[in-house]
C-alpha positions as a LaTeX table, in Angstrom:
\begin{tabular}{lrrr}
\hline
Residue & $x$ (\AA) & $y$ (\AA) & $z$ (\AA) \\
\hline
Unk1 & 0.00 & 0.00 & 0.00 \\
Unk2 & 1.20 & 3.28 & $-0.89$ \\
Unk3 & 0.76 & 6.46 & 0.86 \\
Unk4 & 1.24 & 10.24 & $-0.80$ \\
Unk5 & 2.24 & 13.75 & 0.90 \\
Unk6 & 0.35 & 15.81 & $-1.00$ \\
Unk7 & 2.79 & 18.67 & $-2.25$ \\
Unk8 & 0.74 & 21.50 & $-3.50$ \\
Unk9 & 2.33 & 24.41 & $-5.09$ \\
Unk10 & 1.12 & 27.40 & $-6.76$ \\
Unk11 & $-0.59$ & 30.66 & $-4.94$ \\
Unk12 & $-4.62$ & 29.49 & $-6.84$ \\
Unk13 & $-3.62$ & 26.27 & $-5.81$ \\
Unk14 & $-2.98$ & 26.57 & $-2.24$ \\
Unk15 & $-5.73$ & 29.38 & $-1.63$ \\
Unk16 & $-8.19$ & 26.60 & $-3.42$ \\
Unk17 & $-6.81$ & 23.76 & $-1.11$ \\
Unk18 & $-7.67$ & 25.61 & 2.06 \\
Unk19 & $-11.12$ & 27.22 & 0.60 \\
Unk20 & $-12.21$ & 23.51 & $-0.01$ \\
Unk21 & $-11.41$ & 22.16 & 3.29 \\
Unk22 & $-8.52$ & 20.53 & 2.97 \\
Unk23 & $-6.16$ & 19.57 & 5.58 \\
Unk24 & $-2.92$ & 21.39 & 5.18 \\
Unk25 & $-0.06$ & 20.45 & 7.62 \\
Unk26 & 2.71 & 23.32 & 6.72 \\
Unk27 & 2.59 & 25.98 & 4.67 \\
Unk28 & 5.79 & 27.38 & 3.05 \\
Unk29 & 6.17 & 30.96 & 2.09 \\
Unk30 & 8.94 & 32.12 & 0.62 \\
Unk31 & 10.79 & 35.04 & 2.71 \\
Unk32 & 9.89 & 38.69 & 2.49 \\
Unk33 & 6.94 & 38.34 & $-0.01$ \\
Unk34 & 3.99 & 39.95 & 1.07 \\
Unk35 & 2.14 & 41.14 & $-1.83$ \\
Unk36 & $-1.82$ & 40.41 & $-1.94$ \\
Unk37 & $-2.15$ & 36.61 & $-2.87$ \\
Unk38 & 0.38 & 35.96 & $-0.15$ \\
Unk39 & $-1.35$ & 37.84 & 2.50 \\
Unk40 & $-4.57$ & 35.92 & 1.66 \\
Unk41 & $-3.00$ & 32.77 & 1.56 \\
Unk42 & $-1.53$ & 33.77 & 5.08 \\
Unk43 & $-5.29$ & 34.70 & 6.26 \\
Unk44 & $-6.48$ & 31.43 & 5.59 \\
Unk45 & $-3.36$ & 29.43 & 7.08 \\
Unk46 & $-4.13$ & 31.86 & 10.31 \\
Unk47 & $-7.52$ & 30.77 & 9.92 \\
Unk48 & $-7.17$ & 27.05 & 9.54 \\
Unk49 & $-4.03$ & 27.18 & 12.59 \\
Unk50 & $-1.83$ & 26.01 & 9.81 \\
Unk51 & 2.22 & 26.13 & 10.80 \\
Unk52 & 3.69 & 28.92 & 8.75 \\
Unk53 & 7.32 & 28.81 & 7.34 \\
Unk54 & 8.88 & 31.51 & 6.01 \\
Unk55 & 12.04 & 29.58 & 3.67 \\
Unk56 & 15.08 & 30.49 & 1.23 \\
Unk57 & 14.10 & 30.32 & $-2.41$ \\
Unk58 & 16.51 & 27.61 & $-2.55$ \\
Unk59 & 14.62 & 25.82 & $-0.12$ \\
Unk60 & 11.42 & 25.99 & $-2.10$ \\
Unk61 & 13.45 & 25.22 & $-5.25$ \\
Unk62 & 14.51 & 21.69 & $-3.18$ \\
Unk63 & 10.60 & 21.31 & $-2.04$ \\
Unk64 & 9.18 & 22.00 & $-5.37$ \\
Unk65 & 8.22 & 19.26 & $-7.73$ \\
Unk66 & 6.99 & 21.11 & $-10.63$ \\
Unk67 & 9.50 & 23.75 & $-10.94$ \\
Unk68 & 6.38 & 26.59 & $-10.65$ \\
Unk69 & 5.98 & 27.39 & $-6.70$ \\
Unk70 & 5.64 & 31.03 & $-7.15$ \\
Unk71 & 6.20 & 31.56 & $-3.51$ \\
Unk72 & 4.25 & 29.01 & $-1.82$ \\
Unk73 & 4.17 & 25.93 & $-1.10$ \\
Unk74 & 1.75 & 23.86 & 1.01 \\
Unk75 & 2.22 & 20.34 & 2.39 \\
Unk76 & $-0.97$ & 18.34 & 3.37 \\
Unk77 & $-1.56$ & 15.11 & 5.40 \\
Unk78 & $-1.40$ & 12.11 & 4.07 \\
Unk79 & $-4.26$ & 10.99 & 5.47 \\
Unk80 & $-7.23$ & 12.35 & 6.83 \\
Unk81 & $-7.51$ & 13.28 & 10.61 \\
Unk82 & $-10.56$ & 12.18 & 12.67 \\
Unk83 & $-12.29$ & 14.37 & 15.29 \\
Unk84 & $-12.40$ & 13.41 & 19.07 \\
Unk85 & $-15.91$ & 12.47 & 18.79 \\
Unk86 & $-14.93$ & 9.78 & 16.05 \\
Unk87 & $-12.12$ & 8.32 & 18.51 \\
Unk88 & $-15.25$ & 8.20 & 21.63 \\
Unk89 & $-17.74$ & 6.68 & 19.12 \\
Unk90 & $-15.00$ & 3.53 & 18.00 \\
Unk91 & $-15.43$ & 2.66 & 21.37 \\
Unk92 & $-18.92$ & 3.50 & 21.79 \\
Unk93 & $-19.61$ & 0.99 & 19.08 \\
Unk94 & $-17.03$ & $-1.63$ & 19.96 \\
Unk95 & $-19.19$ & $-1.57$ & 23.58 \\
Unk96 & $-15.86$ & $-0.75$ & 25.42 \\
Unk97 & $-14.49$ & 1.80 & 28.06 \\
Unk98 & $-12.34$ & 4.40 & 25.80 \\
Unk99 & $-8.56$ & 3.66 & 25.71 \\
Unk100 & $-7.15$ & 6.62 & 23.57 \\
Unk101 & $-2.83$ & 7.18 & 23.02 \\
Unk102 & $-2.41$ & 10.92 & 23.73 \\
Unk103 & 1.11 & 12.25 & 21.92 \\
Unk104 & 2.97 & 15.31 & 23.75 \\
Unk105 & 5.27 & 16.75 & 20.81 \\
Unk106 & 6.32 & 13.42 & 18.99 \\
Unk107 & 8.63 & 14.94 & 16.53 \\
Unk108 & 9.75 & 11.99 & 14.90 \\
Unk109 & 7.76 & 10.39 & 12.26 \\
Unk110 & 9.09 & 6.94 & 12.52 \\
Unk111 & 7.74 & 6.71 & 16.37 \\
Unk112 & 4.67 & 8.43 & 15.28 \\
Unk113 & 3.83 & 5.46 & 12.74 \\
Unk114 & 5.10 & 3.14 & 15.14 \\
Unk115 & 3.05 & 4.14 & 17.96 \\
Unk116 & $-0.26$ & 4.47 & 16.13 \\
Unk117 & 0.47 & 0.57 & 14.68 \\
Unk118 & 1.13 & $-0.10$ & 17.96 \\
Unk119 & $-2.51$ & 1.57 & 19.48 \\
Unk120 & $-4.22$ & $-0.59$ & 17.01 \\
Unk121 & $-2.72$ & $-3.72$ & 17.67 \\
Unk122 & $-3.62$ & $-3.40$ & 21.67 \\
Unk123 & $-7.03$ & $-2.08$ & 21.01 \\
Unk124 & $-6.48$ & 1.94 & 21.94 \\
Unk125 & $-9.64$ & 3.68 & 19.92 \\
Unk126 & $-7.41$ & 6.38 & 18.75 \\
Unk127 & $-4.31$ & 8.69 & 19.02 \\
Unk128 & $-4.41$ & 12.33 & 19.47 \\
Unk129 & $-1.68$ & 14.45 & 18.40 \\
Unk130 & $-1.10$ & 18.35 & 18.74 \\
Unk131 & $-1.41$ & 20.72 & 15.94 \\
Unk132 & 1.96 & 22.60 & 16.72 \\
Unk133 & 5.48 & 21.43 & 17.24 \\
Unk134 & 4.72 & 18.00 & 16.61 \\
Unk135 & 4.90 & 15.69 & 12.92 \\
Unk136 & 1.66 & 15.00 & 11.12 \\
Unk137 & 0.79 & 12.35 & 9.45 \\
Unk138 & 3.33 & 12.50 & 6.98 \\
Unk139 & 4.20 & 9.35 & 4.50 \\
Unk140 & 6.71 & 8.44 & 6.62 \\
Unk141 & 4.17 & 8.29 & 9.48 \\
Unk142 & 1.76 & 5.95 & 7.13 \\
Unk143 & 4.13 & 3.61 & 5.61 \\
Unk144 & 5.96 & 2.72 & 9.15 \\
Unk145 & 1.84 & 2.41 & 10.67 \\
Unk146 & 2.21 & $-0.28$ & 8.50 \\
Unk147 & $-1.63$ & $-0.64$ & 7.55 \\
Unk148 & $-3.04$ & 0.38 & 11.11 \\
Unk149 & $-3.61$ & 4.15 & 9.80 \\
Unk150 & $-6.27$ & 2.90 & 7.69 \\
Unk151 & $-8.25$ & 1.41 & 11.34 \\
Unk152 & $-7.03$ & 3.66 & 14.54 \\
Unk153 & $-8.14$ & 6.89 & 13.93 \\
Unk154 & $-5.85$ & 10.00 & 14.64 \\
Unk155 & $-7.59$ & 12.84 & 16.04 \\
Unk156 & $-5.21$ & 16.58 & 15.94 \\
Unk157 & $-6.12$ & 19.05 & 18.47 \\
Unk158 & $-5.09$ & 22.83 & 19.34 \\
Unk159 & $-4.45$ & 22.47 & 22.94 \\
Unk160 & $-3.80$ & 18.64 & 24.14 \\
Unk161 & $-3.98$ & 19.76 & 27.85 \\
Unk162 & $-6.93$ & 21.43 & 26.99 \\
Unk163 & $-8.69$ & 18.28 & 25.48 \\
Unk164 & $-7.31$ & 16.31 & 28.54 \\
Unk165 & $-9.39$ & 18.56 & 31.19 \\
Unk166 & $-12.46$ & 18.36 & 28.80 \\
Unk167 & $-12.35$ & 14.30 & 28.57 \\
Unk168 & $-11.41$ & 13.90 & 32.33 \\
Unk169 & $-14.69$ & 16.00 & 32.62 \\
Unk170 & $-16.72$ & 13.13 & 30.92 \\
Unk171 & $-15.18$ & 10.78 & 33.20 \\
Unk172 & $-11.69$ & 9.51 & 31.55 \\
Unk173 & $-8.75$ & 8.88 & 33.37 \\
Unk174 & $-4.90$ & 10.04 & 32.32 \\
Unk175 & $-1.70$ & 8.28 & 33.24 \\
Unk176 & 1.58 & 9.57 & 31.45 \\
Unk177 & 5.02 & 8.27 & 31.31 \\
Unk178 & 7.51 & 9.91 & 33.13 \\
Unk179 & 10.79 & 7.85 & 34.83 \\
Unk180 & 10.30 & 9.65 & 38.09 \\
Unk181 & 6.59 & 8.17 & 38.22 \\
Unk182 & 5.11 & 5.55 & 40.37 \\
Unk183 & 5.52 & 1.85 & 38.80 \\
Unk184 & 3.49 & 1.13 & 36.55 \\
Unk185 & 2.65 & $-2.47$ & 37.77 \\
Unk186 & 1.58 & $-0.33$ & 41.19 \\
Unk187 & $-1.44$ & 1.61 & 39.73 \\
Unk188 & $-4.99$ & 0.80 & 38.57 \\
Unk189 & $-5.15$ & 1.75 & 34.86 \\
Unk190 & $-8.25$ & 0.20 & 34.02 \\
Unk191 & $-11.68$ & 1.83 & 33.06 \\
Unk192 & $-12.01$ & 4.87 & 30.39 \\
Unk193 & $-7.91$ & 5.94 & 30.26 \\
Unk194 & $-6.07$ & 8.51 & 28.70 \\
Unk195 & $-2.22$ & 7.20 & 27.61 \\
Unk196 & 0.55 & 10.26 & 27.59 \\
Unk197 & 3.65 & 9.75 & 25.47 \\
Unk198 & 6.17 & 12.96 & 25.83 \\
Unk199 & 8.67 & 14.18 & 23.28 \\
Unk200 & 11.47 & 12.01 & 22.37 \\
Unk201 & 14.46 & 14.25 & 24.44 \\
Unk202 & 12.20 & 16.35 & 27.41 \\
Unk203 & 9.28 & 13.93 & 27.65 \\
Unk204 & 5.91 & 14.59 & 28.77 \\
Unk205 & 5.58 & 18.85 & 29.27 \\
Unk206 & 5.11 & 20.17 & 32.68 \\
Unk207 & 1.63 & 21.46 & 32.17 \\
Unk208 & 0.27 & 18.15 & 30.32 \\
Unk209 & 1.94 & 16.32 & 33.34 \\
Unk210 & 0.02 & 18.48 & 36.05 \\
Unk211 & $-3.17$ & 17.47 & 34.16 \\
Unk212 & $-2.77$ & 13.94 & 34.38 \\
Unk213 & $-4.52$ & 11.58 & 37.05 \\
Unk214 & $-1.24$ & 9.20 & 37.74 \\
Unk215 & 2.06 & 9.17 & 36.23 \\
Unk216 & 3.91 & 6.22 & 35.73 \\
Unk217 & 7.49 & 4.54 & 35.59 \\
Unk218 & 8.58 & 1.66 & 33.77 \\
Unk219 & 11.28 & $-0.78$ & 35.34 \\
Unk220 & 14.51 & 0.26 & 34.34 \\
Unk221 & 17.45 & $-2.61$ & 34.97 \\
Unk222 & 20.03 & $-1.65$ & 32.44 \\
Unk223 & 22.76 & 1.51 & 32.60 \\
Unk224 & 20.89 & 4.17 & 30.47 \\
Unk225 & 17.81 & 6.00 & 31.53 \\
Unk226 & 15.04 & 5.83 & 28.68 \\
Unk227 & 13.62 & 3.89 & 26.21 \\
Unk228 & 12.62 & 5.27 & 22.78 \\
Unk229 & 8.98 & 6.80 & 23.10 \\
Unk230 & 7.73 & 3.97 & 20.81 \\
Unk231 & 8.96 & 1.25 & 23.22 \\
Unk232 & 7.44 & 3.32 & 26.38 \\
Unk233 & 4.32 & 3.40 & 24.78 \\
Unk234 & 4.23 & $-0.18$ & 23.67 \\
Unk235 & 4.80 & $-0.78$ & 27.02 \\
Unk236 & 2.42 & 1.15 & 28.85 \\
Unk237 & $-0.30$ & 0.26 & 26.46 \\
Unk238 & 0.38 & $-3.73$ & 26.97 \\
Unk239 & 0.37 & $-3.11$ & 30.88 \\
Unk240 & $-3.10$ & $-1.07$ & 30.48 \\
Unk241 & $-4.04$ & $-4.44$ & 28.03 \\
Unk242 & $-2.85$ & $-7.19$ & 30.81 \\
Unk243 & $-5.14$ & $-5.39$ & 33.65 \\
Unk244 & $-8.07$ & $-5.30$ & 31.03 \\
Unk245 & $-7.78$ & $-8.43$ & 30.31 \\
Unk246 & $-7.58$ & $-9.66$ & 33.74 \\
Unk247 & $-10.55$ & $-7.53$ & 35.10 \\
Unk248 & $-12.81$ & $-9.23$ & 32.42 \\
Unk249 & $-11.35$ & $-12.32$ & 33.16 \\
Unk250 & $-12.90$ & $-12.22$ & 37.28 \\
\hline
\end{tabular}
């Protein structure tokens, strides 16, 4: 199966991608143009929260692949997003308690593939990812899901600390990884649950941490201090699987 970044290039172009609806990841714009179809195109991106780049023309040379830019480039996902509400109804209809894989700033898209195959094989109903300082779903991100992207559903949200206080408010629970944490084998992760995954070097942010209802360690025997995020959260989400499976099992 193969998956396209859509590259779209051209001022019409890009002011006709966002107009229709269109998801567009990053917008590139090339440096010190600011004439009238470029401050449109920057009203939209504004509109739509789109991440604005102001590059080289070399660097729009390199990203072009028709040789006719004129300024502007957009990149869009790869594959659609979902809402929240899509991620709440999977589990509605699969008649279980909501197990959703919340990403802090996952920059790489290699982990960010590997973590959403990961959410579908232990059953999360969806990953949420933020809208800024974090990869989208790139490619990359689809080829190394290896399939899963076209079953878990990946929701991207303004403010994830935001969307944790308003799911905690309908009843979820949040647990995020963090090595100073209590162990994970110690704490009762069952029921509707909120996974956090930090950022590959400073982990899960202060203010996302603060939000959260437990935060948890994994058991660390060896001589360096962390495992890849895509490990941690294969981890966590198999420990969150085991006490499932056991409570159903009583």
């Amino acid at each position: 199966m193969r998956y396209e970044e859509l590259t779209i290039e051209g001022r019409n172009a890009v002011l006709e991608a966002f107009r229709s609806g269109k998801t567009i990841d990053k917008l590139f714009v090339l440096d010190g143009c600011q004439d009238g179809p470029v401050r449109t195109i920057l009203r939209e991106a504004k509109k739509h929260d789109t991440i604005v780049q102001f590059v080289k023309k070399e660097r729009l040379d390199q990203l072009s692949q028709t040789g006719h830019h004129q300024g502007v480039i957009a990149s869009a996902a790869a594959y659609e997003y979902a809402e929240i509400s899509d991620i709440l109804q999977n589990a509605k209809d699969k008649g279980e308690a909501p197990f959703i894989i919340f990403l802090d700033n996952i920059e790489d898209p290699h982990n960010l593939g590997a973590i959403i195959r990961t959410a579908n094989l232990a059953g999360a109903h969806g990953v949420v990812i933020p809208k800024r300082r974090a990869v989208g779903l790139t490619a990359t991100v689809a080829r190394v899901s290896a399939g899963a992207l076209n079953y878990t559903p990946v929701a991207k949200v303004t403010n994830i600390g935001k969307t944790i206080e308003e799911l905690k408010a309908e009843g979820m629970w949040f647990v995020c990884a963090d090595m100073d944490g209590e162990m994970m084998y110690n704490l009762d992760l069952k029921g509707p649950i909120g996974l956090v995954i930090g950022n590959e070097g400073e982990g899960v942010s202060r203010l996302v941490k603060e939000k959260c209802d437990f935060v948890a360690s994994i058991p660390m025997k060896g001589d360096i201090d962390s495992l890849n995020a895509s490990v941690a959260a294969g981890v966590l989400a198999y420990e969150i699987v085991r006490q499932r499976l056991a409570s159903e099992s009583k």
